[in-house]
C-alpha positions in Angstrom: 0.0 0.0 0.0 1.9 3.0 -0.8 2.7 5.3 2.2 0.3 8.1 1.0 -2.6 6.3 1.9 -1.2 5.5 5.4 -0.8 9.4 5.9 -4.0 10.1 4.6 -5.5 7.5 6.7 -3.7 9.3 10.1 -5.0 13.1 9.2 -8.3 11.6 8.3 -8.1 9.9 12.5 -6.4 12.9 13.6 -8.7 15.8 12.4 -11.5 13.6 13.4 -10.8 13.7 17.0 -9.7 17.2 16.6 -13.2 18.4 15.4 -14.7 16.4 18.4 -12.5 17.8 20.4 -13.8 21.1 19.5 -17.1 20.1 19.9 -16.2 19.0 23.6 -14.6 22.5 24.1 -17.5 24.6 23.1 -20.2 22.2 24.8 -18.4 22.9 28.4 -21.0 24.4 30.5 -21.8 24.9 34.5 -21.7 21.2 34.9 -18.1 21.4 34.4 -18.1 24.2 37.2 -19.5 21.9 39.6 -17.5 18.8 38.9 -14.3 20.7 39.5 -16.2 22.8 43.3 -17.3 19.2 44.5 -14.1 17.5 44.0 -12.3 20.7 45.7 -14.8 20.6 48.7 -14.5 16.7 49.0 -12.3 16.0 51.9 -11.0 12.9 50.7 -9.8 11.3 47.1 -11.7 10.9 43.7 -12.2 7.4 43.1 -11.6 7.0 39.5 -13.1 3.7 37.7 -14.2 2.7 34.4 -14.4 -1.2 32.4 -11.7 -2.0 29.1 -10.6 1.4 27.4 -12.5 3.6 29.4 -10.6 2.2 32.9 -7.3 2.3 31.0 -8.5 6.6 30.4 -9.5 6.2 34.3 -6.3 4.8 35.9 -4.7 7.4 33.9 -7.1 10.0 35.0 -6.3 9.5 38.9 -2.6 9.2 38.0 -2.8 12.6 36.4 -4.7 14.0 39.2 -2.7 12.6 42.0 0.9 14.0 40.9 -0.6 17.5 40.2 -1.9 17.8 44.0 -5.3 16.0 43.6 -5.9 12.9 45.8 -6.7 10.2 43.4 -6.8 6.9 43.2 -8.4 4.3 40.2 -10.6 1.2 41.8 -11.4 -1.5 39.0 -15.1 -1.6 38.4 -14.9 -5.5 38.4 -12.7 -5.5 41.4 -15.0 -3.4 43.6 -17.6 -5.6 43.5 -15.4 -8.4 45.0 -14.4 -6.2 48.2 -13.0 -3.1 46.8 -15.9 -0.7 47.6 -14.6 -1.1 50.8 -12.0 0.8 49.8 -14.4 3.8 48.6 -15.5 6.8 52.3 -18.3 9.0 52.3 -15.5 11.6 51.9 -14.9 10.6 49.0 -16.3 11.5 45.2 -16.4 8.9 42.6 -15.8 9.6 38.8 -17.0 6.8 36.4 -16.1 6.7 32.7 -18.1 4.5 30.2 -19.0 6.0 26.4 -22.4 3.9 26.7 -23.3 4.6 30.3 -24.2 0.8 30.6 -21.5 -0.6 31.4 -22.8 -3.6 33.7 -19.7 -3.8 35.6 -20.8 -0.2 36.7 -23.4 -1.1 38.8 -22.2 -2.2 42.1 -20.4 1.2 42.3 -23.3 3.5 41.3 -25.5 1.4 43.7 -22.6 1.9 46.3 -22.2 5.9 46.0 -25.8 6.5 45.9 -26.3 4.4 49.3 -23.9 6.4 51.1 -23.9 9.6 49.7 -20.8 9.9 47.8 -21.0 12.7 45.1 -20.9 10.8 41.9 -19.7 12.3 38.2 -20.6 10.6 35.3 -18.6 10.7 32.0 -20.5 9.8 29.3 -21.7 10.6 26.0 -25.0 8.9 26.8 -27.1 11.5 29.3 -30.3 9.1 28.9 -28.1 6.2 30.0 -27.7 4.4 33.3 -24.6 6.3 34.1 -26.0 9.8 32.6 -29.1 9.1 34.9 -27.4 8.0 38.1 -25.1 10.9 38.2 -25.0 13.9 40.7 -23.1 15.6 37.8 -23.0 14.7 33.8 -20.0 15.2 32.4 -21.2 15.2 29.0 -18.4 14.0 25.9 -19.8 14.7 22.4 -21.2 11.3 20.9 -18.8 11.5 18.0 -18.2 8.6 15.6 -15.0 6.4 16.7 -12.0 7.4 14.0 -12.3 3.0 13.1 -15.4 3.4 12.2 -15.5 -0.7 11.0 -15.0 -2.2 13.9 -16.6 0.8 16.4 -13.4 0.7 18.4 -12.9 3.2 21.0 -10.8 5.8 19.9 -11.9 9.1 19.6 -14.2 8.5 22.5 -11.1 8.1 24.7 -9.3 10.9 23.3 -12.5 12.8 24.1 -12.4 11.2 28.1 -8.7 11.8 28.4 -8.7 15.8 27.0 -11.9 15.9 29.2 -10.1 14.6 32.8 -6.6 16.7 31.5 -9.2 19.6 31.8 -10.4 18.3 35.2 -7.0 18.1 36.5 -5.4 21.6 35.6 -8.6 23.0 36.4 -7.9 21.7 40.1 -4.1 22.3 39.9 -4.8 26.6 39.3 -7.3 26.5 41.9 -4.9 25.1 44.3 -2.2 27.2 43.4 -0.2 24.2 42.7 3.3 25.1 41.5 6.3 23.3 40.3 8.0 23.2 43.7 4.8 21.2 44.4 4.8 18.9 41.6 9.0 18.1 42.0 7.4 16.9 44.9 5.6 13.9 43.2 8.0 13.8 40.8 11.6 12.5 42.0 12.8 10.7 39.2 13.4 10.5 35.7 13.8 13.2 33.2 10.6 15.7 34.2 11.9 15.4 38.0 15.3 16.4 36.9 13.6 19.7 35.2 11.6 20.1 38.2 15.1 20.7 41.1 16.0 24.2 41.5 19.8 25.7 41.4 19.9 24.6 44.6 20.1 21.5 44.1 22.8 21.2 41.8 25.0 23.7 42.2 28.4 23.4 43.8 28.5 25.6 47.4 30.5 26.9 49.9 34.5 26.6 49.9 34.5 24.6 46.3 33.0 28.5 44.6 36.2 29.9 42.8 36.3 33.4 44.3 38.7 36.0 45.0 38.3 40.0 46.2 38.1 42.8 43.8 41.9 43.5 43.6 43.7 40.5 43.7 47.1 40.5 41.9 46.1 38.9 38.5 48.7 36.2 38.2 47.1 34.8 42.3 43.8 35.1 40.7 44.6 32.8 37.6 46.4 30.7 40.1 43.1 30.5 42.1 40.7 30.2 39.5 43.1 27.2 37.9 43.0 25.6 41.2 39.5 25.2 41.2 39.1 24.1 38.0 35.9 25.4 36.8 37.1 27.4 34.0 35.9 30.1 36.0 36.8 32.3 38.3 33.9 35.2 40.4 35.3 38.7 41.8 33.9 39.9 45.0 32.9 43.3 45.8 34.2 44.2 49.6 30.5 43.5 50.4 30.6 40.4 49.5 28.2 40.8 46.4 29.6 39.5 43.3 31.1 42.3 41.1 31.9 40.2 37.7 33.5 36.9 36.1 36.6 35.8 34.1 36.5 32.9 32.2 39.2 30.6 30.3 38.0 32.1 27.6 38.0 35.7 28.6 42.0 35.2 29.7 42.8 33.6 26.6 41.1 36.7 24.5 43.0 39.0 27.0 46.6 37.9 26.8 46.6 37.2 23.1 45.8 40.9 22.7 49.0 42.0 24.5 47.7 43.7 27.1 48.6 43.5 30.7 46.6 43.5 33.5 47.9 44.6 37.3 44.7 43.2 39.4 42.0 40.9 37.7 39.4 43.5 37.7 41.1 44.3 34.7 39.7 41.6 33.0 36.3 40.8 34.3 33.1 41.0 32.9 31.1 43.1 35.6 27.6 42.5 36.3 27.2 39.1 34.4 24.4 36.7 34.2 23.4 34.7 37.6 20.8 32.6 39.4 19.0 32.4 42.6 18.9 29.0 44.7 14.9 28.6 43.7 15.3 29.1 40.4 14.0 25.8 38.7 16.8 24.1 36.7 15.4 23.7 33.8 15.7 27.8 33.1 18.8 27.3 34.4 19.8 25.0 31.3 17.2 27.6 29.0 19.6 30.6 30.1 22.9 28.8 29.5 22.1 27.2 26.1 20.4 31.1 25.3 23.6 33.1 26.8 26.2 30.5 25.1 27.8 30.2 28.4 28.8 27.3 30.1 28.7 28.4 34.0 26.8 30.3 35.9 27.0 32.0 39.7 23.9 31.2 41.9 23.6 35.0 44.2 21.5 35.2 46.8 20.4 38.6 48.0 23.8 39.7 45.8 26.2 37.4 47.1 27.2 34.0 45.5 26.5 31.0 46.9 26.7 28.4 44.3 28.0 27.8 40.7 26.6 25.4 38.1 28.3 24.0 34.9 26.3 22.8 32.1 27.7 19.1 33.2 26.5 19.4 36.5 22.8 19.9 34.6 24.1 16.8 32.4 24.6 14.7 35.6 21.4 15.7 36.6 19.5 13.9 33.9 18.6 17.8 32.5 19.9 17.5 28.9 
């Protein structure tokens, strides 16, 4: 089959699910509203839960939720019936996902919030269904034909569920206030938790910063900065705030010129680019690859406290 058609075939799926995408967009109303002012009044977790596709777009729903500062957890539909509603407090609110509304497996758990109270939010694009009818709040995805249209299989009906719980959960994280100090907080590891640490993290502190006073005889300076052996060296003011930088590269610039220099204020570059110690590293990285530089100072209130290299952002899983 020649790769046209395969390409044709993926815009065909893609603008599809775009157009219902749209339609999901402009059909948001109060009902949303609610959904989002129950689930921040609930003092305990939204229960996510769903049957086949739509409790793969569940679990991933709670997951979303639970790293961006909702309490969220996904309970099998199937499963709860064989003990785990226990699992399920009247503090609690329950979202249920199924295109159709009837999923069977459902049952248990609509039966189950309804006899105890628990706020329940249906997500369907059936409001006449069992789910539509049961719920405290409809959430409401267009009824748009599935991009396989053959076989009926769900695809852009769990695009729709997936766009509509991403909405959910950002919708939550800005009404929290929920900031990337927060969510480096659920996010240790890997590459995004890497982007998530601050300069204070990385950066090298204390007696390994190569500093000298404004002042200082340039040959000690160059002895100083060598001995350090950051390829950089940071001039103090007699305040202690950091007055400029020399680099290897500044130096070599320097001396092949011919000139001479008495003290290494000479050759510094005053008022150069710095950091603070919250600063997240990933602008960190942004301002070095920007600036073409290869360190920078971290200052706090003025003063320098820390330095980063661009391979202490390497060893930090940042690039």
């Amino acid at each position: 089959m020649p790769d046209h058609v395969h390409i044709e075939t993926a815009r065909r799926v893609l603008q599809l699910e775009a157009d219902a995408l749209g339609q999901l967009s402009r059909g948001l109303d109060q009902r949303f509203v609610k959904a989002v002012e129950t689930i921040l009044a609930a003092k305990g977790r939204v229960i996510c839960t769903g049957i086949g596709k739509s409790g793969h777009v569940a679990r991933k729903i709670a997951a979303t939720m639970a790293s961006t500062g909702t309490q969220a957890y996904f309970v099998h539909a199937t499963e709860a019936s064989h003990g785990d509603l226990g699992m399920i407090g009247q503090d609690d609110v329950v979202l249920a996902l199924s295109k159709s509304g009837e999923t069977k497996e459902l049952a248990d758990m609509l039966s189950y919030a309804k006899r105890y109270s628990i706020p329940l939010l249906g997500m369907t694009a059936k409001a006449d269904s069992t789910l539509g009818r049961a719920a405290d709040i409809l959430l409401q995805v267009p009824d748009a034909a599935e991009a396989c249209a053959e076989t009926n299989a769900p695809t852009t009906s769990t695009t729709l569920m997936i766009a509509l719980g991403d909405a959910l959960a950002v919708a939550l994280l800005e009404s929290k206030g929920f900031k990337a100090d927060h969510f480096k907080v659920f996010h240790p590891g890997g590459k995004l938790g890497a982007m998530l640490r601050t300069a204070g993290d990385v950066m090298h502190k204390s007696t390994e910063l190569p500093l000298v006073a404004a002042g200082t005889p340039f040959i000690d300076a160059v002895k100083s900065m060598t001995g350090k052996g950051f390829g950089v060296l940071g001039v103090t003011s007699p305040d202690g705030a950091l007055a400029g930088l020399v680099t290897d590269g500044d130096l070599r610039r320097y001396l092949t010129s011919g000139k001479t220099a008495a003290v290494i204020d000479d050759v510094m570059t005053k008022s150069p680019r710095t950091a603070e110690p919250g600063s997240l590293a990933a602008d960190v990285l942004r301002t070095l690859n920007e600036r073409k530089i290869t360190q920078i100072f971290v200052v706090d209130a003025g003063k320098p406290v820390g330095l980063i290299h661009m391979h202490d952002l390497l060893k930090a899983g940042l690039a």
